[in-house]
C-alpha positions as CSV (number, residue, x, y, z in Angstrom):
1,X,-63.7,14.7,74.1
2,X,-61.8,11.8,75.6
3,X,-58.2,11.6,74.4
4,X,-58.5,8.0,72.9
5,X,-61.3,9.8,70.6
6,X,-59.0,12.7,69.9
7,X,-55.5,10.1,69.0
8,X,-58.6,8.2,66.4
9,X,-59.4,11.7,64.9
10,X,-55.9,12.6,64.1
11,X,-55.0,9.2,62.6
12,X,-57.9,9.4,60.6
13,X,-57.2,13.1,58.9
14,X,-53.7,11.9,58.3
15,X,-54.8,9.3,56.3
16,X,-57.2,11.3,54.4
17,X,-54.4,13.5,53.7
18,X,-52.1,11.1,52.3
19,X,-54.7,9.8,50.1
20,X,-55.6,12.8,48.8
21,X,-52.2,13.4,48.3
22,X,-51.1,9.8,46.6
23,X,-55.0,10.7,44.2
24,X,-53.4,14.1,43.5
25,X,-50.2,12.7,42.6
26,X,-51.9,9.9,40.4
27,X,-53.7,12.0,38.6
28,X,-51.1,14.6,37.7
29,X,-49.5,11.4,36.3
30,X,-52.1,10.2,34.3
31,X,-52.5,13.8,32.2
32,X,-48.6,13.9,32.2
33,X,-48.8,10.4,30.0
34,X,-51.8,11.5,28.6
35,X,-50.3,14.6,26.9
36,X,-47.1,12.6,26.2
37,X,-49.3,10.4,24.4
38,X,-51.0,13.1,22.4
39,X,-48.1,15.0,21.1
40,X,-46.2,12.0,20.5
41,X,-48.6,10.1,18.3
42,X,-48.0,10.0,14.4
43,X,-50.9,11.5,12.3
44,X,-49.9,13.3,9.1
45,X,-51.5,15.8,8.1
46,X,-55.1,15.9,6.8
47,X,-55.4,16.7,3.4
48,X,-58.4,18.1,1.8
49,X,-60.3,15.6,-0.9
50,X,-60.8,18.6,-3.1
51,X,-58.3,21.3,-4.4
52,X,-58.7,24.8,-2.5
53,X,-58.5,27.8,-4.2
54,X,-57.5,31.4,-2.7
55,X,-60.1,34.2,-2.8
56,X,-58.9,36.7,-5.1
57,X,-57.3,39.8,-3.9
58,X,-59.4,43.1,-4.0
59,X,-57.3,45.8,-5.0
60,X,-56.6,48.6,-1.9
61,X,-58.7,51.7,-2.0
62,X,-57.4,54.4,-4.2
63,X,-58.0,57.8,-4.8
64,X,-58.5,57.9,-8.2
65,X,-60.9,55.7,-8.5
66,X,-59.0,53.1,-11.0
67,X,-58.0,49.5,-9.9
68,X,-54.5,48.5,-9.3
69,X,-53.5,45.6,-11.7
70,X,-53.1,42.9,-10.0
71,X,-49.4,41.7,-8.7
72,X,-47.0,39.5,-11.1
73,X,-46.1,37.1,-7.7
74,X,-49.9,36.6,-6.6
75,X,-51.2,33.4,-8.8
76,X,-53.9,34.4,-11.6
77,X,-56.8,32.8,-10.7
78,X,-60.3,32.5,-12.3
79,X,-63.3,34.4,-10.1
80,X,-65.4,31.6,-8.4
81,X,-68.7,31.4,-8.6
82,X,-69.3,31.7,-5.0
83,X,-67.5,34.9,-4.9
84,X,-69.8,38.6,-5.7
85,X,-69.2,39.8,-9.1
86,X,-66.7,43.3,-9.1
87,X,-68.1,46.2,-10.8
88,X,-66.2,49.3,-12.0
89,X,-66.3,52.3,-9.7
90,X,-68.8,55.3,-10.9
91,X,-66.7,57.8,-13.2
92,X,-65.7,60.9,-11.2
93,X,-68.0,63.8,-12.4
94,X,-65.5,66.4,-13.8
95,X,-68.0,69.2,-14.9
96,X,-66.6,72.3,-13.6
97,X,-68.7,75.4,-12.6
């Protein structure tokens, strides 16, 4: 290769390197402002149209067989509609040999 050739190669991958490094550069930047941006803007927050409403609590499993009554801090809600209907566990079966 003749040595003007070689002096053209070099000063050509040195410029690709510093553009690549003033692109990297740029862009790390950019998604520093972006995410400035983001966190920094000023949306409340969303609130629903309609009222939610808490599932209500199914007691713990017990021994007995009897359900717990429910707590006097956890709010006394109506069953929804969209929730399964609770039926009563089977009596035990006490007859004894």
């Amino acid at each position: 290769m003749k040595p003007q050739q070689a002096r053209s190669d070099e000063r050509d991958n040195q410029r690709v390197i510093r553009w690549g490094i003033g692109a990297a550069i740029f862009i790390f930047l950019l998604a520093l402002a972006y995410n400035f941006l983001a966190q920094t803007r000023e949306e409340g927050p969303v609130k629903p149209s309609t009222p939610t409403q808490s599932a209500p609590q199914l007691p713990s499993s017990s021994t007995t067989g009897s359900q717990s009554a429910p707590s006097s801090t956890a709010p006394q809600t109506a069953p929804s509609s969209t929730t399964a209907p609770q039926t009563a566990p089977a009596p035990a079966n006490s007859q004894s040999k």
